[in-house]
Structure formats: C-alpha cells, structure tokens
Backbone bond lengths (Angstrom), bond angles and torsions (degrees), N, CA, C in turn:
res aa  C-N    CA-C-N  psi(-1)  N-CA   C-N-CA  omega(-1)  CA-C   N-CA-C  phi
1 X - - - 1.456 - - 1.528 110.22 -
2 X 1.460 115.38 155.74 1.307 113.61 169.48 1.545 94.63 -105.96
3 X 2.049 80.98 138.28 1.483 88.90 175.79 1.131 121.56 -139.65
4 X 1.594 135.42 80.85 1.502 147.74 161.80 1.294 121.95 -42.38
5 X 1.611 89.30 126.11 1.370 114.19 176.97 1.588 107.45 -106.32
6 X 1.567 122.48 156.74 1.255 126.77 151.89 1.155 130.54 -126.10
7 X 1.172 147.19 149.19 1.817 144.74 177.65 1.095 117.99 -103.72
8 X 1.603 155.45 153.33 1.133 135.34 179.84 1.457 120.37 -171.86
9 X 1.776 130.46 78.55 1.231 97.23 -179.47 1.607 117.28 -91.85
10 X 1.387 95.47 122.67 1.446 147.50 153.42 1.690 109.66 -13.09
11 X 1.093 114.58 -63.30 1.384 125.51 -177.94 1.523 117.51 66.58
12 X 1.331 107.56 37.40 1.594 117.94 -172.08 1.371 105.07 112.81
13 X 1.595 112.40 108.17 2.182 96.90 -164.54 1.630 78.33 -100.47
14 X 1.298 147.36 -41.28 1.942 114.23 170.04 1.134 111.06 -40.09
15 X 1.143 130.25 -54.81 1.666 120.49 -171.23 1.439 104.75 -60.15
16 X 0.928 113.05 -54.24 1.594 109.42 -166.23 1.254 122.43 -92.63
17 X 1.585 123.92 20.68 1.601 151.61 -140.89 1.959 78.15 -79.08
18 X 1.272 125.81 -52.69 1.628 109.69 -157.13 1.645 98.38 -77.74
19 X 1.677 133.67 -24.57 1.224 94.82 168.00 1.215 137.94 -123.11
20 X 1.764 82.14 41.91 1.762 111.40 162.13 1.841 90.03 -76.57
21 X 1.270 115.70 -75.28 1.500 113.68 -164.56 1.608 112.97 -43.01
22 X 1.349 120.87 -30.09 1.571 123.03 -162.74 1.712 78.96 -86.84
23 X 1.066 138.34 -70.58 1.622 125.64 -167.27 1.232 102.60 -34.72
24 X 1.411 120.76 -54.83 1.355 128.36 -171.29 1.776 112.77 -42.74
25 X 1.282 106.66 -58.22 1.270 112.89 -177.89 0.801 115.97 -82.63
26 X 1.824 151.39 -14.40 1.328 138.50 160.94 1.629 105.53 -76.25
27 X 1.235 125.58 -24.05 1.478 111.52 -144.74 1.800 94.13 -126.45
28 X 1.696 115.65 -30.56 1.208 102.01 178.15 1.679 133.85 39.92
29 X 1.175 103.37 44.08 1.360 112.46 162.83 1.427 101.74 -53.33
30 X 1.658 101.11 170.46 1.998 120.15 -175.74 1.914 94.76 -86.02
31 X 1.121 90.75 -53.87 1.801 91.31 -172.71 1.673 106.38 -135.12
32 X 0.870 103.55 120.99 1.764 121.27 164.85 1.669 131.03 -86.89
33 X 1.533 99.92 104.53 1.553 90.86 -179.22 1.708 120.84 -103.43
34 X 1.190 111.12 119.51 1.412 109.39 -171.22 1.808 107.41 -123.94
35 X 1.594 96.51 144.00 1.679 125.49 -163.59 1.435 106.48 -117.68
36 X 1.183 103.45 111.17 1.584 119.18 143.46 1.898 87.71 111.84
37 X 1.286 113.74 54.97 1.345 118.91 -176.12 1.702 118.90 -81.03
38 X 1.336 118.07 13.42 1.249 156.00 160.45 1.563 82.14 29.92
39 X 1.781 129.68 79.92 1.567 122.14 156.87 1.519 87.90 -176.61
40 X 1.322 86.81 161.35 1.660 92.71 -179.24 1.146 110.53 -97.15
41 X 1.687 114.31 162.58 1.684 115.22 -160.33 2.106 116.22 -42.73
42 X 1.502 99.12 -47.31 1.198 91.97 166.55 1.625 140.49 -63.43
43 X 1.357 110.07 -0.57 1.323 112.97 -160.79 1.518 82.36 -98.20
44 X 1.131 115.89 -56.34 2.022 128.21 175.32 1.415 111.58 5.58
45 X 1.339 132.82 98.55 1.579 141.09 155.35 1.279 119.52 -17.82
46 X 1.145 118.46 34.74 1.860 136.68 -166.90 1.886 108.99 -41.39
47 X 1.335 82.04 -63.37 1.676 125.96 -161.29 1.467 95.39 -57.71
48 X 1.423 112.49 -59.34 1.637 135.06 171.22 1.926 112.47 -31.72
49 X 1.802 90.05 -74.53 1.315 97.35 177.30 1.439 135.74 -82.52
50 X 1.448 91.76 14.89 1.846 111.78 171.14 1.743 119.02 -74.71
51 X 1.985 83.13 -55.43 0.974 86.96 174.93 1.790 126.58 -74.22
52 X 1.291 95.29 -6.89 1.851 94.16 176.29 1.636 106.98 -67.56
53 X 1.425 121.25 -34.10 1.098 114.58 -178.37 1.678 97.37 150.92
54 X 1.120 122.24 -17.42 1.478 127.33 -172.03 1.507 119.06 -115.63
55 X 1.719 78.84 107.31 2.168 102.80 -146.46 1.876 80.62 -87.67
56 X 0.825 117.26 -50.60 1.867 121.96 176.48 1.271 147.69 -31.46
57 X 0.959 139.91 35.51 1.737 148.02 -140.65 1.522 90.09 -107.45
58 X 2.056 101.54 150.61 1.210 128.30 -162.75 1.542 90.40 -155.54
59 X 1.422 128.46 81.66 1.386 126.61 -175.01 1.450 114.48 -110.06
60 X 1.100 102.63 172.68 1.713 102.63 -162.62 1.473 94.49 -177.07
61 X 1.664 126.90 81.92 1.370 128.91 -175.38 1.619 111.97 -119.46
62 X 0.943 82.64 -173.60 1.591 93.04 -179.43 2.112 111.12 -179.78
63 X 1.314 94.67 145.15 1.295 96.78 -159.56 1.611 117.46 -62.82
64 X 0.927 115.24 131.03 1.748 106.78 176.14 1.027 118.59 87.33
65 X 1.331 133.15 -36.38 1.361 150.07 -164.50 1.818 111.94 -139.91
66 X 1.787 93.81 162.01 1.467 110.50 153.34 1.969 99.74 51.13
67 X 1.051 101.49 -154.41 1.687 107.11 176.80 1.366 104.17 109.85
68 X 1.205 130.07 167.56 1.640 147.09 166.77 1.051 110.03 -178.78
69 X 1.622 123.98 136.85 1.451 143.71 -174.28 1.913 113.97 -126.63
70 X 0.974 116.56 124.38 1.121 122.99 146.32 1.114 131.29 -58.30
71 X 1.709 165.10 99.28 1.293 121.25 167.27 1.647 100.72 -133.41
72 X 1.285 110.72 127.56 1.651 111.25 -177.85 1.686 117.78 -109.32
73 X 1.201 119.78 -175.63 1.585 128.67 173.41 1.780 88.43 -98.55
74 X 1.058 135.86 -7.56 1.483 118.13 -162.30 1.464 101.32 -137.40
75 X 1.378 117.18 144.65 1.770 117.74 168.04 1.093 125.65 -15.21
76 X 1.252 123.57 118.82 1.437 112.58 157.44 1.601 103.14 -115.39
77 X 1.678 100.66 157.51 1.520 100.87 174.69 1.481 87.51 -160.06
78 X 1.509 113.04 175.46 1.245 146.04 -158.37 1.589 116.70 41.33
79 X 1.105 108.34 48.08 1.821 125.88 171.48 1.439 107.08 -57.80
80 X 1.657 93.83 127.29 1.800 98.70 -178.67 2.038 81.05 -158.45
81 X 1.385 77.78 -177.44 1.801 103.02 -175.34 1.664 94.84 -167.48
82 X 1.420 84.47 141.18 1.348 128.42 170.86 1.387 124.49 -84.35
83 X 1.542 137.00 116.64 1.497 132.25 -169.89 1.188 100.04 -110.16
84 X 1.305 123.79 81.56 1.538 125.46 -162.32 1.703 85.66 -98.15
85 X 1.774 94.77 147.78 1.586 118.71 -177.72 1.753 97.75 69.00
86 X 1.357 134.26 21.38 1.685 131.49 -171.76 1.181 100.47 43.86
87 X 1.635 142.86 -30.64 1.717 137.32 -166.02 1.519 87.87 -29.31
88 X 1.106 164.45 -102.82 1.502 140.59 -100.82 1.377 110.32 104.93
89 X 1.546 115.68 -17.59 1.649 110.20 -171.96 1.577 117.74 -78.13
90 X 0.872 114.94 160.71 1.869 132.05 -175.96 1.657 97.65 -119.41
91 X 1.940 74.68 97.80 2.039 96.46 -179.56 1.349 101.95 -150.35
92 X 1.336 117.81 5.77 1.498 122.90 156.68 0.847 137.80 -150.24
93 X 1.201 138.82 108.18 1.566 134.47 159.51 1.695 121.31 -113.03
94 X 1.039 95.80 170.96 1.939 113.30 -151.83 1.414 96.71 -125.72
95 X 1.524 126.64 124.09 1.467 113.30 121.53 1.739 117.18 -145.13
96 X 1.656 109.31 -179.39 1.165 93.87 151.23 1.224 140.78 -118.33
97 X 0.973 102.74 175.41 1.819 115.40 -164.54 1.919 105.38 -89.21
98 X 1.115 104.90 129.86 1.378 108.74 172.86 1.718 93.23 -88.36
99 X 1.242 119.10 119.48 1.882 109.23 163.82 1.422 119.67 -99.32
100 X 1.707 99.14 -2.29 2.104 86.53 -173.22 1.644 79.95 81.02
101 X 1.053 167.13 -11.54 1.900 135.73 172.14 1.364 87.28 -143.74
102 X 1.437 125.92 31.03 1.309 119.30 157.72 1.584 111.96 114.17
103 X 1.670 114.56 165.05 1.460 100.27 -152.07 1.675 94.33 -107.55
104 X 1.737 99.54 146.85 1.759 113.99 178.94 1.475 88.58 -108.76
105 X 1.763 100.75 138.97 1.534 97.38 143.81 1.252 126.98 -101.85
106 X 1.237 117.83 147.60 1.595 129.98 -141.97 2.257 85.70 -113.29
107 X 1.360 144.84 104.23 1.156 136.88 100.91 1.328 147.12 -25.42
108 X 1.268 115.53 95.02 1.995 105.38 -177.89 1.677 93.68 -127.03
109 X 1.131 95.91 129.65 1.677 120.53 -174.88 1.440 110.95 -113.00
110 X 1.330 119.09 139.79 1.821 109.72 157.51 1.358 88.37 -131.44
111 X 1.205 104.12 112.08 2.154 117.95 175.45 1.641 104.84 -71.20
112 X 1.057 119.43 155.58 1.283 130.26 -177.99 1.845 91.64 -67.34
113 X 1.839 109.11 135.94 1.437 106.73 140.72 1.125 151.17 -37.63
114 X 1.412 109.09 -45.63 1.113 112.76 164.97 1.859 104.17 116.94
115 X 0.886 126.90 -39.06 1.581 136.30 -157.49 1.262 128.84 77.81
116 X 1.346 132.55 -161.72 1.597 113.53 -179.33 1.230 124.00 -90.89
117 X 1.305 120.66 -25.45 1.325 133.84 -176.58 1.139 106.82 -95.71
118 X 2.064 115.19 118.55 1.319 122.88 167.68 1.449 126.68 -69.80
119 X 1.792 124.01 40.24 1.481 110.95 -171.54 1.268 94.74 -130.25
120 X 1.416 132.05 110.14 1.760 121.99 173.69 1.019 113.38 -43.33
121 X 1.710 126.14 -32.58 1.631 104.90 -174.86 1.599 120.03 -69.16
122 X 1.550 96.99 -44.89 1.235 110.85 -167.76 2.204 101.79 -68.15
123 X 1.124 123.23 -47.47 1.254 128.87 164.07 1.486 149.51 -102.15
124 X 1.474 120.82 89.45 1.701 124.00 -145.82 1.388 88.91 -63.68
125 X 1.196 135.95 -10.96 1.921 118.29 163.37 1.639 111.09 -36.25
126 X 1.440 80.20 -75.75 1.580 116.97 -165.28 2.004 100.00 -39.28
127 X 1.248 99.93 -48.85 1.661 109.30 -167.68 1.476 99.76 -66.78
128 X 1.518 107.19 -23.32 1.716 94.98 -159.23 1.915 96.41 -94.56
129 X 1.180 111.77 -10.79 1.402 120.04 -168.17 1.946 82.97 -74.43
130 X 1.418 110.59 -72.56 1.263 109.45 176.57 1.483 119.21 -19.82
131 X 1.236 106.37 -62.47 1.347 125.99 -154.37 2.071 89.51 -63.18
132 X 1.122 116.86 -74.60 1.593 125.74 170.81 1.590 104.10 -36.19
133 X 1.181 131.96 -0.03 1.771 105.70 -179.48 1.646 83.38 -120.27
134 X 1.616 118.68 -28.15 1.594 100.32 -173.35 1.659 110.04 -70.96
135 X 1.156 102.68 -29.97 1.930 105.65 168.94 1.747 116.51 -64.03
136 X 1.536 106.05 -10.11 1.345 88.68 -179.60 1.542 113.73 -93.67
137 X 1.282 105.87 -7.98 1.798 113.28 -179.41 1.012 90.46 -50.93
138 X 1.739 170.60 25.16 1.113 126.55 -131.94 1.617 56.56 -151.68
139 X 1.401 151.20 -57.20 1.091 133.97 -141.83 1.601 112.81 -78.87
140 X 1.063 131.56 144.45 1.391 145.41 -148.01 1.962 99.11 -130.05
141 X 1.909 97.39 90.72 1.461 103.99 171.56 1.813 114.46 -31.19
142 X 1.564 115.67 -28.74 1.586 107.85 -160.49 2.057 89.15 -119.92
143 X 1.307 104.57 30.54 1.448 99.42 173.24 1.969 130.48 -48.27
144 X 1.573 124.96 113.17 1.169 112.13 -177.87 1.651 100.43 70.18
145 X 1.154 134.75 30.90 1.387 133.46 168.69 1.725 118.31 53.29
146 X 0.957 100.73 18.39 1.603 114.32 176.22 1.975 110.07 -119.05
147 X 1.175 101.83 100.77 1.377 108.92 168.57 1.213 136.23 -43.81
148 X 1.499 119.55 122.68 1.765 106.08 -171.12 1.506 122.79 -135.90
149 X 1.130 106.13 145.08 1.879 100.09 -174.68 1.357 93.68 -104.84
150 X 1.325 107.50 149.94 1.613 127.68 -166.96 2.003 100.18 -110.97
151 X 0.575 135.19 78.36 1.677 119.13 168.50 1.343 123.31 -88.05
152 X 1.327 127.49 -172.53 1.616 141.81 166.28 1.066 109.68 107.67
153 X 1.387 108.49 -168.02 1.659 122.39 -176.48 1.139 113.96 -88.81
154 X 1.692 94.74 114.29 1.653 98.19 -175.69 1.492 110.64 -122.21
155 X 1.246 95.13 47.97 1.735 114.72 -176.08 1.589 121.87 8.41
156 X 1.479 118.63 34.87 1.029 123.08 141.60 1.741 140.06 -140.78
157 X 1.220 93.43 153.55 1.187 94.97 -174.87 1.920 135.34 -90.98
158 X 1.680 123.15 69.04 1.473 115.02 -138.99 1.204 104.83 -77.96
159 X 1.272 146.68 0.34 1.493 122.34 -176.62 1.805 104.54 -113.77
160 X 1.259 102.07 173.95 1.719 95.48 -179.02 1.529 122.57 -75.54
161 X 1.325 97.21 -21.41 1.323 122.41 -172.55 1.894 119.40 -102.74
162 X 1.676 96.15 19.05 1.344 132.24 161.14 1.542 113.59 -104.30
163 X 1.283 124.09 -8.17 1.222 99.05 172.84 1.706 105.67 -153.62
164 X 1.112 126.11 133.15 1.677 136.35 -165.39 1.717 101.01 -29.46
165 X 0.992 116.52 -46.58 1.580 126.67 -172.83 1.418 136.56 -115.67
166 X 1.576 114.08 65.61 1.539 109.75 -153.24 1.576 103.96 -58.27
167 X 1.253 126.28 -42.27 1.372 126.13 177.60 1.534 117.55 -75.83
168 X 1.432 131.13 -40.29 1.395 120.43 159.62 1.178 123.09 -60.00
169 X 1.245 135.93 -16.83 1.667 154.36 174.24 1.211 107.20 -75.41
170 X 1.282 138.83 -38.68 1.373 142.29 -129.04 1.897 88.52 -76.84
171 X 1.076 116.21 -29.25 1.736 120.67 -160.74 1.419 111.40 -110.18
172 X 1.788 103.64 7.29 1.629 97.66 -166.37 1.635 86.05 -112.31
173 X 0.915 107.38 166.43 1.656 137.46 167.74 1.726 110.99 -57.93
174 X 1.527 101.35 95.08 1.665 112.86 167.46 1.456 110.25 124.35
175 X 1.307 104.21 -7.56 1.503 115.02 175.67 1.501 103.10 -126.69
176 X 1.094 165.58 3.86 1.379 162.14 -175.68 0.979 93.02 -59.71
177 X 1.553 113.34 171.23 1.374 139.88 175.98 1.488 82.42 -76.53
178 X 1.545 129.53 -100.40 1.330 120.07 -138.26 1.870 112.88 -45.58
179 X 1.435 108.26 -22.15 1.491 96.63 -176.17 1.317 105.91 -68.24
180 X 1.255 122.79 -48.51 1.741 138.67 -161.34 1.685 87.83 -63.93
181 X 1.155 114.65 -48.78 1.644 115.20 -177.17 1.657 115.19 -57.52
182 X 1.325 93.54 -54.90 1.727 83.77 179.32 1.720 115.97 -95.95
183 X 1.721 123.55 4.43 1.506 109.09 132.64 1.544 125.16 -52.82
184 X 1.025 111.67 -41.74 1.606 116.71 176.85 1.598 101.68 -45.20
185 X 1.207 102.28 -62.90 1.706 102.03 -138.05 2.023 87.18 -87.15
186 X 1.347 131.12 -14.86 1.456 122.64 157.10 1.700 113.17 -63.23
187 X 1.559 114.82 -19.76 1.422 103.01 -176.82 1.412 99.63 -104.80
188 X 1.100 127.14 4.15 1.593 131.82 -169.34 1.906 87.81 -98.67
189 X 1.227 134.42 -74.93 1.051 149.86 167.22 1.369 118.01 -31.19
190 X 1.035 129.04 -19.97 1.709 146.37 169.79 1.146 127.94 -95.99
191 X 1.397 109.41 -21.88 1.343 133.02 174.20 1.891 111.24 69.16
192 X 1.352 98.66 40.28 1.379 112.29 -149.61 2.038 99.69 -95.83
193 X 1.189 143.80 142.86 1.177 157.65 -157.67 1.879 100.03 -116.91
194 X 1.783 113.50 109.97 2.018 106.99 166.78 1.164 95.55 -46.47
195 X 1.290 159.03 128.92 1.423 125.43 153.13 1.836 96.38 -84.23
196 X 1.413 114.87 -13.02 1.535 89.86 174.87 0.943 118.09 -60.50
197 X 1.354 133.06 -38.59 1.434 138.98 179.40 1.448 120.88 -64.40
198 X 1.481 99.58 -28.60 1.821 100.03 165.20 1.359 112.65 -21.21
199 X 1.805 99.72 -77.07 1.452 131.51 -145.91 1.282 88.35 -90.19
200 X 1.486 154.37 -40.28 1.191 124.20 -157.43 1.645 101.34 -145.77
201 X 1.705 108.30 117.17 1.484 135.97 -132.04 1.614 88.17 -57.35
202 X 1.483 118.25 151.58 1.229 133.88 154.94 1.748 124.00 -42.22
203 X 1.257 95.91 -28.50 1.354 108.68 -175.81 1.587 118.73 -89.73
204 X 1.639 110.23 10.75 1.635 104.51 -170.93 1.659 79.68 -120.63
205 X 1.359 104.66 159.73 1.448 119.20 162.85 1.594 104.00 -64.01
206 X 1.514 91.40 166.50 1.909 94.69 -174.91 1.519 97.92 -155.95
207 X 0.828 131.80 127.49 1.356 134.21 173.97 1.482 127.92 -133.73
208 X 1.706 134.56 132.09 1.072 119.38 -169.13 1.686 111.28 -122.98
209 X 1.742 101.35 -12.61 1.697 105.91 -177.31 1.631 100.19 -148.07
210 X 1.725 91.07 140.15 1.614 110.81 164.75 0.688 154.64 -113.65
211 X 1.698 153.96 75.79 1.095 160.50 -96.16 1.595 103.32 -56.72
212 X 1.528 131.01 143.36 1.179 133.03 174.90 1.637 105.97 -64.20
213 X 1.580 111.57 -32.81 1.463 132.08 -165.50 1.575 96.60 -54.40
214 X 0.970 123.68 -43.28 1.193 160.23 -171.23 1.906 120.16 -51.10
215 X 1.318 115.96 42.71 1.559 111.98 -174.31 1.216 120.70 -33.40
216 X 1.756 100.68 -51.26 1.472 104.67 -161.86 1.716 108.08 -95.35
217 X 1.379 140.37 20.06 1.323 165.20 -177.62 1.391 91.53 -10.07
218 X 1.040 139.86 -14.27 1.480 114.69 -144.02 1.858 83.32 -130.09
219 X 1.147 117.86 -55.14 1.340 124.56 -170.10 1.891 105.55 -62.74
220 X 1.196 105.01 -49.15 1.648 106.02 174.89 1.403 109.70 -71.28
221 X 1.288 125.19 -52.22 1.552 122.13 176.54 1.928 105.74 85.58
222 X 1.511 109.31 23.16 1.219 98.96 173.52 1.414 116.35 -70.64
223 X 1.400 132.29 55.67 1.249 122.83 155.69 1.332 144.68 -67.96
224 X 1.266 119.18 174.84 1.626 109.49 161.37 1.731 104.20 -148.73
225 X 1.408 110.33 173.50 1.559 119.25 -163.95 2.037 100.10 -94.00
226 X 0.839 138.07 87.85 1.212 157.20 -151.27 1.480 113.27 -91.76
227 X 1.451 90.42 -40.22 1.413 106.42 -142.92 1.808 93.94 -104.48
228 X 1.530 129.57 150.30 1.615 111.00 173.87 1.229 89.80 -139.69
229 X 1.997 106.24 153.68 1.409 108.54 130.07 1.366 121.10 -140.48
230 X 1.526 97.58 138.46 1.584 112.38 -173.21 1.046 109.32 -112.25
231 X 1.679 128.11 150.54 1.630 139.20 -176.97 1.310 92.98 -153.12
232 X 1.451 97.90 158.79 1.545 142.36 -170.73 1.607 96.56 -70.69
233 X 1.321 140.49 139.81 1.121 136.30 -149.50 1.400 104.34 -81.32
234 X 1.265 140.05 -44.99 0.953 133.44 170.13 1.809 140.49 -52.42
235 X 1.575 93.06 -20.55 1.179 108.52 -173.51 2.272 93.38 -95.17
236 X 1.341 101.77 -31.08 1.589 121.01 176.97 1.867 110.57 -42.89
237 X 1.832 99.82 -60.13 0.907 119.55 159.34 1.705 124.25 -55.30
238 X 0.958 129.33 10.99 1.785 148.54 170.80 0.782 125.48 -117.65
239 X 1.821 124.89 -3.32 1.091 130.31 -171.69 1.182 114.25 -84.01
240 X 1.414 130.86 133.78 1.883 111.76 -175.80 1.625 102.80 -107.50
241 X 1.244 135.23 -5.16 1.260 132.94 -128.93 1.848 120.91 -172.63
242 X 1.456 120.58 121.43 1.732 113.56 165.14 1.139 111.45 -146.08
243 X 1.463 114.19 114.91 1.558 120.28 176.10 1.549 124.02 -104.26
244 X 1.238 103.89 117.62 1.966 92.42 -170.27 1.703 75.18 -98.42
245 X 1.369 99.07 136.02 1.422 112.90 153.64 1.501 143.45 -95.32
246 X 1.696 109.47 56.36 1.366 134.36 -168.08 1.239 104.88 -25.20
247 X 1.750 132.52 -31.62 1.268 118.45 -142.24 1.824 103.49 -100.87
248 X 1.582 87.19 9.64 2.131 90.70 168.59 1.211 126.40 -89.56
249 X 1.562 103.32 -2.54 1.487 116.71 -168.48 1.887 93.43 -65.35
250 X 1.022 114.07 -51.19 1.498 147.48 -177.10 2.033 108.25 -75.23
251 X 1.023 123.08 7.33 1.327 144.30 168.61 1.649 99.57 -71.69
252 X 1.160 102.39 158.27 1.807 117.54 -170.86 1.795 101.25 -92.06
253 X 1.532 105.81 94.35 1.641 131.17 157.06 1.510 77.29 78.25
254 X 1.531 105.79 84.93 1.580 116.53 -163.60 1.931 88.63 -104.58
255 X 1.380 103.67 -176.12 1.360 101.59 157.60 1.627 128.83 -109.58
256 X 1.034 148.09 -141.12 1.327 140.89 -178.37 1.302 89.01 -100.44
257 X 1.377 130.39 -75.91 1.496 133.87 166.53 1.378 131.70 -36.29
258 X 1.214 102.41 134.69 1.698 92.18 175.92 1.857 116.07 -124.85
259 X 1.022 123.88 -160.80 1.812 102.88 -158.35 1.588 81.28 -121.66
260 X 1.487 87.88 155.50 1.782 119.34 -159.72 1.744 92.34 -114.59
261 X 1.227 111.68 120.09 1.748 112.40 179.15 1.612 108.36 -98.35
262 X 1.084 143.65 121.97 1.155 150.42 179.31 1.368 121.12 -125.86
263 X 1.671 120.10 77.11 1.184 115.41 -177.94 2.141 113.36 -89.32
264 X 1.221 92.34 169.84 1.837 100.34 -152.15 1.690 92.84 -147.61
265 X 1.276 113.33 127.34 1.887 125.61 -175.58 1.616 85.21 -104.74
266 X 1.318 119.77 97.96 1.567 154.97 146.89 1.188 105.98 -76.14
C-alpha cells in the first residue's frame, strides 16, 4: 500500500482549522501530524476533522501553548506521551498506526526553540532545548520490534544548506554547532534515517519555515529546514517520495511553517 504521511506546525489548528481542512482535501495524506496546536485536548477540532474523513485522533494539548496531535484515516492504538525535561509541556505524543501491511509507530515532537541566546548558562531556554534532545537519544527507531518514523518541529536546522545563511546562522538559535551536533548524535543514537535528505540531495537548499518578520518571505527566501522526518531504516528504505509544499507559506493567515509530505510503498 501507499502510505502518506504529513508534518505540520499548525501554529494554532482553531485558527487555522480551514487550511487544515483544504490541505486535507487536496492532498489527503493517511495520517497528519501537527505541532504547536496551542488548545487543550478538549478544545481540539475533533468534530471538524471527523468529519473530513479522519475518525483517529492522538492529542496531547495544552492551553495557549506547545500541543501535538496525531490524527489519521486508519487505527491508531497504544497512545502515550513523553514529559521529557518533567517541564509539564505537550511536545510529544506517540502512537501506532495500524496500515493493513503491518503496524508503524508514528513519533511527532515540537522541541523547545530554544530562545535567543545560544549559551545554557546565560539562557534556561537554550539549556532546556539541550536538555530535551539529550533525552531523546534514548528512543530506539526499531523500539519493541515495531518500526517508527519520528517527524515535527525540531527547531533545528543541521546542514548548511538547511538554512539561507550557513555563516550568518552559525551564532543564531537553531543552527549552532552544538544544536546541529547533538541533532546528529540523537539521530545517530536512534538509529534513525533524514529521509528528507534521502530524496532531495544534500547539496540543494531545503526549506520548511519563514520568518513572520518577514513581508516579503518569498522573494528573499530567508528560510530554514525546521521541520523533519525520520524513519527506522527499513521502513527509510520504502520511502518513494518528499514534498515540502512551499506554496502554504503564502496561504490566507498561513503559518510560518508549511507541511512536509512523505509518502512510503508499505
């Protein structure tokens, strides 16, 4: 079977509930993971995205802030979340996916930003962003013998050719050495596969978010690659396909982010 995935932070999915539904209906991915859904589980567009076709929800909100949703066309079961760093925040939840050719577990993360200043001492952002990627080494792409792709916003950007300015970046928040260093060594430690990078060469720019600061977003192109998805190698190796769909950045009261398509021959 082909089975499409999407990633997406959302940036408030009530606010942006109609072009959650219009993605929905042009692009119809199997399961949709969306970050930073800023409402608590009850507030969640349930009813909305039922009726689009996606009877499945895996929520994990919180008011004002943070949040992540699962919601698929297909079963999900064994729903849990992770309180990585104890903070209390809703930046992960887990399940898996029934596909009909066997079950994926599905990871969607939104990692802390970080704040502006790259020095943990000087900024408890910065330390706690650290602190949240060294707890994620811990997850195991082939965990319990069930294969899993990890996506979302993992607020950084590791290659040079991830973000408009490898040398003006180098000192800002999401591109540093130590972040790019210890993304590495959480996907090295996981045994985890870019698959964006599979499909689309290391050597081209890639971009998934554009600064709000940003009027003219499209003409400057100060982006960076924000957004990930990673799979278990075997499932990596299945992947046929990655579509960033640049042209939502530019969507009506869009978000900074735009959604990453990752289809996989299951």
């Amino acid at each position: 079977m082909t089975f499409k995935l999407a990633t997406w932070n959302i940036n408030s999915v009530r606010l942006r509930l109609p072009i959650v539904e219009q993605f929905l209906a042009d692009h119809a991915p199997d399961v949709l993971c969306l970050q930073e859904i800023k409402c608590i589980n009850d507030a969640f567009p349930g009813k909305a995205l039922k009726k689009a076709g996606y009877e499945h929800h895996a929520v994990h909100g919180q008011k004002g802030y943070h949040g992540v949703a699962i919601i698929s066309r297909l079963p999900l079961r064994d729903i849990a979340s992770t309180d990585y760093c104890k903070m209390g925040d809703t930046r992960h939840v887990e399940a898996i996916v029934e596909t009909g050719t066997g079950p994926v577990r599905m990871h969607n993360f939104y990692v802390p930003a970080g704040g502006d200043v790259p020095d943990r001492e000087k900024n408890p952002k910065f330390d706690h962003k650290l602190r949240f990627l060294d707890e994620m080494r811990q997850l195991d792409a082939e965990a319990g013998a069930v294969p899993s792709i990890l996506v979302g916003d993992l607020n950084i950007a590791p290659l040079e050719t991830d973000v408009w300015s490898h040398k003006q970046l180098l000192k800002v928040v999401s591109h540093t050495p130590v972040e790019t260093e210890t993304l590495n060594d959480v996907q090295a430690a996981g045994g985890w596969e870019d698959v964006m990078r599979r499909h689309i060469d290391p050597a081209e720019t890639l971009f998934t978010w554009w600064s709000y600061r940003s009027p003219n977003w499209s003409e400057s192109n100060k982006g960076r690659r924000l957004d990930h998805v990673w799979a278990a190698p075997r499932l990596a190796e299945r992947s046929t396909g990655i579509e960033v769909l640049r042209d939502a950045r530019g969507w009506e009261k869009p978000s900074d982010h735009v959604p990453v398509i990752a289809t996989f021959d299951l």
